[in-house]
NUNU-766683 format. One record per residue (C-alpha): x, y, z. Coordinates in steps of 0.25 Angstrom, whole numbers. Example, Ala and Ser with C-alpha at 12.3 -4.5 7.8 and 13.67 -1.06 7.14 Angstrom:
# residues 2
NODE     px     py     pz
NODE     49    -18     31
NODE     55     -4     29
***
This chain:
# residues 467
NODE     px     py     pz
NODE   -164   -110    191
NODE   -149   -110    187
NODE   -153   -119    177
NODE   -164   -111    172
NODE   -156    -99    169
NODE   -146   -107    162
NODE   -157   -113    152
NODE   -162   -100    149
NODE   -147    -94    146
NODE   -146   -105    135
NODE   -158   -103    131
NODE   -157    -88    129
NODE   -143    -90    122
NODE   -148    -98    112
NODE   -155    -88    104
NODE   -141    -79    104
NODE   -133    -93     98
NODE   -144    -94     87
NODE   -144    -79     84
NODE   -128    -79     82
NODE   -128    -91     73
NODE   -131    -92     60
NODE   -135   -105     53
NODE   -131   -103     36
NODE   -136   -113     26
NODE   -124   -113     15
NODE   -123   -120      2
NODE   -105   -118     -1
NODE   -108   -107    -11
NODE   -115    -99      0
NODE   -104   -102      9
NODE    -94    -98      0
NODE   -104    -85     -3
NODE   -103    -83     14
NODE    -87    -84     13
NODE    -85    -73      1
NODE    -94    -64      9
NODE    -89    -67     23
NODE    -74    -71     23
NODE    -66    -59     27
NODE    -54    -59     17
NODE    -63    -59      8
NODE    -69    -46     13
NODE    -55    -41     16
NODE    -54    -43      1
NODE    -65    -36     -4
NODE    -62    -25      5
NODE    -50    -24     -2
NODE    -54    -23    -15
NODE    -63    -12    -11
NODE    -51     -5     -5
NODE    -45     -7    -20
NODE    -56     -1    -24
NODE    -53     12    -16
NODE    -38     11    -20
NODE    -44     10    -34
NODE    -50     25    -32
NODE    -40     30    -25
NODE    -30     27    -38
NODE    -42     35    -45
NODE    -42     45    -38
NODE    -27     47    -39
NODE    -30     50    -54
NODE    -42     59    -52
NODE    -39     76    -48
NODE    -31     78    -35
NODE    -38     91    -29
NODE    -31     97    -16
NODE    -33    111     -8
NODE    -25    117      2
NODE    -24    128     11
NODE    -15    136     20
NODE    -15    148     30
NODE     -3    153     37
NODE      0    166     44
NODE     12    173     47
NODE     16    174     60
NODE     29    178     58
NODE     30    185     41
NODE     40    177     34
NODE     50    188     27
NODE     62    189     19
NODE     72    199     18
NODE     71    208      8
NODE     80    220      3
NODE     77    236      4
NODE     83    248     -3
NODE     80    261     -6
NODE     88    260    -19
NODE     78    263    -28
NODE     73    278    -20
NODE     89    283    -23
NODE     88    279    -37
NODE     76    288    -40
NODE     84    299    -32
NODE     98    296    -41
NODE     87    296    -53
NODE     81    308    -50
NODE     95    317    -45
NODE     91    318    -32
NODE    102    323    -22
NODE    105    322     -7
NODE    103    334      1
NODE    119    336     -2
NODE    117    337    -17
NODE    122    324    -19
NODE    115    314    -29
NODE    109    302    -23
NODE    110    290    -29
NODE    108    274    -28
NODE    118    274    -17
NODE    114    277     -6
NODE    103    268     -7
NODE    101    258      6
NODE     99    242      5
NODE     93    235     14
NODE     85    221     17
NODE     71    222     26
NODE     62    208     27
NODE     50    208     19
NODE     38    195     20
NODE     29    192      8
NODE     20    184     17
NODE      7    189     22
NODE      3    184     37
NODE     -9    176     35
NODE     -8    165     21
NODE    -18    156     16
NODE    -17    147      4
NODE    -28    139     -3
NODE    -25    128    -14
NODE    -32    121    -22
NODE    -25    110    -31
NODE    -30    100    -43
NODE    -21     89    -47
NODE    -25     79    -59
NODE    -15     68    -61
NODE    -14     67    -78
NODE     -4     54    -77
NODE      3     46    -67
NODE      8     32    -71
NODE      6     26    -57
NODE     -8     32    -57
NODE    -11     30    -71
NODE     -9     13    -67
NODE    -15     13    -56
NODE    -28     17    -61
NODE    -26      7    -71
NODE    -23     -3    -61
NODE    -34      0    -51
NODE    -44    -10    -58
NODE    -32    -21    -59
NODE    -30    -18    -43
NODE    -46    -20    -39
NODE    -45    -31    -48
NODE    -35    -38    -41
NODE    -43    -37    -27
NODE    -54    -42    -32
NODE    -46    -56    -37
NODE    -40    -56    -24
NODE    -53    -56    -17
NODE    -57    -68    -28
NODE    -46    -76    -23
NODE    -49    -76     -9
NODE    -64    -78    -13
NODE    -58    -91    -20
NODE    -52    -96     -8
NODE    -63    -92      1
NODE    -73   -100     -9
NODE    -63   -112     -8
NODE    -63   -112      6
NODE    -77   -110      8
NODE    -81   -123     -2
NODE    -71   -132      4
NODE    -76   -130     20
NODE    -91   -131     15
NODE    -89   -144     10
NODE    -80   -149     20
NODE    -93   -145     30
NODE   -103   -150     19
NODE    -97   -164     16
NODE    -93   -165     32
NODE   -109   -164     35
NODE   -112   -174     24
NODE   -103   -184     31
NODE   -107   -181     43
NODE   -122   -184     39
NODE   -117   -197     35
NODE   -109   -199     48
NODE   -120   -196     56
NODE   -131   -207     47
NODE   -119   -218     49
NODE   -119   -214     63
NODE   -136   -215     64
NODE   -134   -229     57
NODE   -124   -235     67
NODE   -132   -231     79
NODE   -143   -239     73
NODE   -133   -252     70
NODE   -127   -250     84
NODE   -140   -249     90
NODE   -145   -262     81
NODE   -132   -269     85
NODE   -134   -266     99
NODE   -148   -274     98
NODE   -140   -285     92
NODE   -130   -287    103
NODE   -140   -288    113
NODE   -147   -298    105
NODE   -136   -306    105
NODE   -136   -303     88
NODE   -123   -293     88
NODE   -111   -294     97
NODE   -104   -284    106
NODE    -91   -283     95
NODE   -100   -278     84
NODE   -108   -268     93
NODE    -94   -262     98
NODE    -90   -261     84
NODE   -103   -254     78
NODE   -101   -244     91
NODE    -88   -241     85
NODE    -90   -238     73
NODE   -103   -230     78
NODE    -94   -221     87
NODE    -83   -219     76
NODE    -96   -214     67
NODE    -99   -204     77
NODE    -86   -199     80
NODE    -85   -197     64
NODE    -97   -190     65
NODE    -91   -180     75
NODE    -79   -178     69
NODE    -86   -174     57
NODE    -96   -164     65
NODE    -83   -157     72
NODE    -78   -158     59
NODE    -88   -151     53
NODE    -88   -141     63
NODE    -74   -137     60
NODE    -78   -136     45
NODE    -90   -127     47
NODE    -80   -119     56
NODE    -71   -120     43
NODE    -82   -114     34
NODE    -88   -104     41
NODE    -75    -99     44
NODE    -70    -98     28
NODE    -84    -92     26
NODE    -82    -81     35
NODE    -94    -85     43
NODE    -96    -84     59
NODE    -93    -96     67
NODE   -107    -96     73
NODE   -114    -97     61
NODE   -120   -111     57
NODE   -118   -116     43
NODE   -127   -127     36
NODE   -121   -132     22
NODE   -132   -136     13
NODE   -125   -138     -1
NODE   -127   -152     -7
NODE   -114   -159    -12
NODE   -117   -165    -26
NODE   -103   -172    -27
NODE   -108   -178    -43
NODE   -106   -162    -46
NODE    -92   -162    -42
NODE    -87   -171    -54
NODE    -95   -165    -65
NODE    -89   -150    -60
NODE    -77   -156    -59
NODE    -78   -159    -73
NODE    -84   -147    -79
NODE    -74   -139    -72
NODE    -62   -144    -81
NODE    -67   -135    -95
NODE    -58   -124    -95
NODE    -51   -115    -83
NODE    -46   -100    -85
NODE    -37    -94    -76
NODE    -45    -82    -73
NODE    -55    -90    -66
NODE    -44    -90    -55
NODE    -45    -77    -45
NODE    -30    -78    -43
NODE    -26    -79    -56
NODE    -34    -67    -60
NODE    -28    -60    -47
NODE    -14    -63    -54
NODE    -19    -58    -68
NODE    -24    -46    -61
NODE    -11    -43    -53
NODE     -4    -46    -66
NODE    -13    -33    -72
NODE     -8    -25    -61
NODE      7    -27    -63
NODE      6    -23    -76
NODE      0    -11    -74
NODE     11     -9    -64
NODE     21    -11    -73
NODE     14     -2    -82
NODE     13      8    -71
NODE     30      9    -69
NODE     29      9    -85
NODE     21     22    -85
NODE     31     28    -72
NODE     41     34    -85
NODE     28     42    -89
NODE     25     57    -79
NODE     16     59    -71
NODE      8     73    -76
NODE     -1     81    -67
NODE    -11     92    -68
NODE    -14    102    -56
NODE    -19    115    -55
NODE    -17    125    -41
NODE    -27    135    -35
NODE    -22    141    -24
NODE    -27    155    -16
NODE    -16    161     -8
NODE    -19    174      3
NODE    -12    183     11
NODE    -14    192     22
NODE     -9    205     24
NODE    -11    218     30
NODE     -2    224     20
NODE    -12    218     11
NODE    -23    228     13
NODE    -22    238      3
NODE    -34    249      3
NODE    -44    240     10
NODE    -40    226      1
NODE    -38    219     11
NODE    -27    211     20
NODE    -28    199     12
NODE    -20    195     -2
NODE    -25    181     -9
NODE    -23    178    -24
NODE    -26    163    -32
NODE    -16    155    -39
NODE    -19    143    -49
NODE     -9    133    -55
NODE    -12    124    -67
NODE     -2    112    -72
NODE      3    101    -74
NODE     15     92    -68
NODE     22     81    -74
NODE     31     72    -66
NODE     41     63    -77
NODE     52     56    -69
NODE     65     55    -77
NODE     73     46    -71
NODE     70     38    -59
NODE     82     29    -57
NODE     77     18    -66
NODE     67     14    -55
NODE     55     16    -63
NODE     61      5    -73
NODE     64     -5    -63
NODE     49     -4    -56
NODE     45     -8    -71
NODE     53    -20    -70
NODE     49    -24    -59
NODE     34    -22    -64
NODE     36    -31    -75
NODE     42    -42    -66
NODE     30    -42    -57
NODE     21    -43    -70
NODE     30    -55    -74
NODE     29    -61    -60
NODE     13    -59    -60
NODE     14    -67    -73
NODE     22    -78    -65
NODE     12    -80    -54
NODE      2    -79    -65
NODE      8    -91    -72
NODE     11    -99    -58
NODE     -4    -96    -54
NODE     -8   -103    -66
NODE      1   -114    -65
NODE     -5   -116    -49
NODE    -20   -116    -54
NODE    -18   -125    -65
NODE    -11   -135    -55
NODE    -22   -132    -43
NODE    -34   -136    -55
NODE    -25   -149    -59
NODE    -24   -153    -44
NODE    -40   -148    -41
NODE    -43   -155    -54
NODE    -36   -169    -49
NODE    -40   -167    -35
NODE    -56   -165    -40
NODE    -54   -177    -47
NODE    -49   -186    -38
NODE    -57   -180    -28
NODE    -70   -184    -37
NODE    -67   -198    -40
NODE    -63   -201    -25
NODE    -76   -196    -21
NODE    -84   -205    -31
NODE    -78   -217    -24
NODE    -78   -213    -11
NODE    -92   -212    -16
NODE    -95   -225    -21
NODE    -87   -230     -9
NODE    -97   -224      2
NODE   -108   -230     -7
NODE   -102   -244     -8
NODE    -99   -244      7
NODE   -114   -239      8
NODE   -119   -250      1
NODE   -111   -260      9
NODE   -116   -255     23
NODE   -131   -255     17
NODE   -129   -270     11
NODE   -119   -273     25
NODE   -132   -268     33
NODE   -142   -275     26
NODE   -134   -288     29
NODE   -131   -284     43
NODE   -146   -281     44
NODE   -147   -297     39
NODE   -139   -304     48
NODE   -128   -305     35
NODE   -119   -296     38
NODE   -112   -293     54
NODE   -110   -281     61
NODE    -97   -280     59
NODE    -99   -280     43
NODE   -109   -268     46
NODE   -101   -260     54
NODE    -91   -262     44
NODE    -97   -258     33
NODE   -102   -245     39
NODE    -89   -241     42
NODE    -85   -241     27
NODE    -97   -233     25
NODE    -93   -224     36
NODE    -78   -222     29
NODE    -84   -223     14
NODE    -93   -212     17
NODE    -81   -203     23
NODE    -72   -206     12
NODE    -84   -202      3
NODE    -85   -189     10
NODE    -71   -186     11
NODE    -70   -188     -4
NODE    -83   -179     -6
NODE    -75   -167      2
NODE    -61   -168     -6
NODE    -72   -166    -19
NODE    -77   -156    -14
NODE    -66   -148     -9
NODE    -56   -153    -23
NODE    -70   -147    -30
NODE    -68   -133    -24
NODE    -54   -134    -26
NODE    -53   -136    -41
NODE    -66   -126    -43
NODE    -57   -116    -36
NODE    -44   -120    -45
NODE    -52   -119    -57
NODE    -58   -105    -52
NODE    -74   -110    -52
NODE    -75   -110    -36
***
């Protein structure tokens, strides 16, 4: 019963595995496809740029009318007040203009007028206040660049996201054809492995014959058991490769990748060839990202150029002020006193003297243009010497593979003629096993040879800027 319940556990779980996998059929441009949509720096990346993009608007708006409304209530609990002087100078100089006398006869004048200070408050109790302000910046030099600039900024994320796109398509090609060319020798392995079986199988009727001896069916099991130990290292190998891959293209361990590009080695050398007409810098991401940097020094340079010029702006004010006061309430009007202000102008803002740091910031901009242009001339100088080793490395690579070519086919046709003989009666074990076993290490060496071609191919593509 235990048993039972453990078979139908297994059997239910097998539905979940096959549900969480996903088996993809890839030729390497669609893995390299997968990789640009999947990999997260470069996600990160283009989320960058939209967040340029934003920045870019936000610059805009800077430029476009700054609209702003305030308001304020305050009561009084306490009246602010100032103090204030009295006299009643000015009732004794009507009387000492008119003549008027005391009740002694005496003529009263200026002075016997009082002084005095009492404390007086403009302030109502109860205040509001309600603003509304427009502001258009006319010109501002730091502005005015920028919104210049804003296209040379977006510009340079984008190149930043072409070379990590460059180095994720590099990656990606290399690992597919270290998985791709692995498989091949692997099927290759796996057919030698087939055909010694079926020689140590044959031999094995020999020996108890009484044709064969003991020494050359040990030997043939040798060189069996070092087969399949090849063939297993290449399918752990292999496995660490796929790891490899799905990993550079962003994909989920889980999923099960089938590589069904065909290799056409013949191709490589006629690329090769027809790669050599012509090159222009441009077609390199990085150099455009220089050129592009370059752009946006100058404007900064011209931006500390434009700091002598001022910076002018246009504003106009509408504001409605209140008060309330009892004292307000003249025949039935009302406690409340409110009145509307508007203000119209325009403010310029010209620094005349700064302590010479304006002029030192446009030195400074020039020497960063001027360095700009030295890592301009030293990227150059690296890609031409990355397209002369690519170049030479390609080369090399193509002529080793087209011996290591004709060797596997010459060690081929040694075993098949080595075989016949064997097959005869002409030609002993030893010779068989032998001649195998060259095969064996042509056919690696072939493969080994097709790989480096292969990857040396994706490196002068990418040197040249065509990957």
């Amino acid at each position: 019963m235990r048993q039972f319940l453990w078979i139908l556990t297994c059997i239910g779980g097998i539905p979940l595995f096959l549900f969480g996998q996903q088996v993809r059929y890839i030729t390497v441009d669609d893995a390299v496809k997968i990789a640009l949509e999947n990999v997260t720096e470069l996600r990160n990346l283009r989320l960058d740029e939209r967040i340029q993009e934003a920045k870019n608007k936000e610059v805009i708006g800077s430029a476009l009318p700054q609209v702003g409304l305030t308001g304020q209530a305050t009561y009084y609990t306490n009246l602010p007040k100032i103090p204030f002087p009295t006299s009643d100078i000015g009732i004794y100089q009507v009387l000492e203009r008119e003549g008027v006398r005391d009740g002694s006869g005496n003529p009263i004048n200026v002075s016997s007028a009082t002084f005095g200070v009492q404390p007086v408050s403009f302030v109502a109790p109860l205040n509001y206040q309600i603003g509304l302000g427009i502001q258009q910046l006319l010109f501002q030099p730091d502005v005015f660049i920028a919104v210049q600039a804003r296209e040379k900024v977006m510009e340079l994320a984008m190149e930043n996201t072409k070379v990590a796109e460059l180095r994720v398509k590099e990656s990606v090609r290399k690992a597919y054809y270290a998985v791709l060319i692995a498989e091949m020798q692997k099927n290759v392995v796996n057919e030698t492995n087939k055909r010694l079986k079926k020689l140590e199988y044959e031999m094995n009727q020999l020996y108890k014959s009484g044709f064969a001896e003991k020494l050359d069916v040990d030997k043939l099991t040798v060189t069996l058991n070092n087969t399949e130990t090849a063939y297993n290292q290449l399918n752990n190998g292999i496995n660490i490769s796929k790891s490899l891959l799905k990993n550079t293209m962003g994909l989920p361990q889980s999923d099960s990748l089938v590589l069904t590009t065909t290799l056409d080695p013949s191709m490589l050398k006629a690329e090769f060839m027809a790669a050599q007409n012509g090159f222009d810098y441009s077609k390199r991401p990085e150099y455009t990202m220089m050129e592009t940097a370059k752009n946006l020094q100058e404007l900064d340079l011209k931006r500390y150029k434009l700091g002598y010029a001022p910076t002018v702006a246009a504003f106009y004010q509408l504001q409605r002020s209140g008060q309330r006061n009892k004292s307000y309430d003249i025949n039935g009007s009302g406690p409340w006193f409110a009145f509307t202000t508007g203000l119209l102008g325009i403010s310029v803002n010209q620094t005349l003297f700064d302590g010479f740091q304006r002029k030192n910031k446009v030195q400074q901009a020039k020497l960063a243009v001027e360095k700009v242009e030295n890592s301009m001339n030293l990227l150059k100088n690296a890609i031409d010497m990355e397209q002369s080793i690519a170049s030479s490395a390609l080369s090399n690579a193509l002529l080793n593979l087209e011996v290591q070519k004709r060797n596997m086919e010459l060690a081929e046709s040694v075993f098949n003629t080595t075989n016949k003989k064997y097959q005869t009666g002409l030609a002993s074990s030893l010779e068989l096993i032998q001649s195998d076993s060259e095969m064996q290490r042509a056919s690696g060496n072939y493969f080994q040879a097709l790989y480096e071609a292969y990857i040396q191919n994706v490196s002068f593509s990418k040197a040249l800027g065509k990957l």
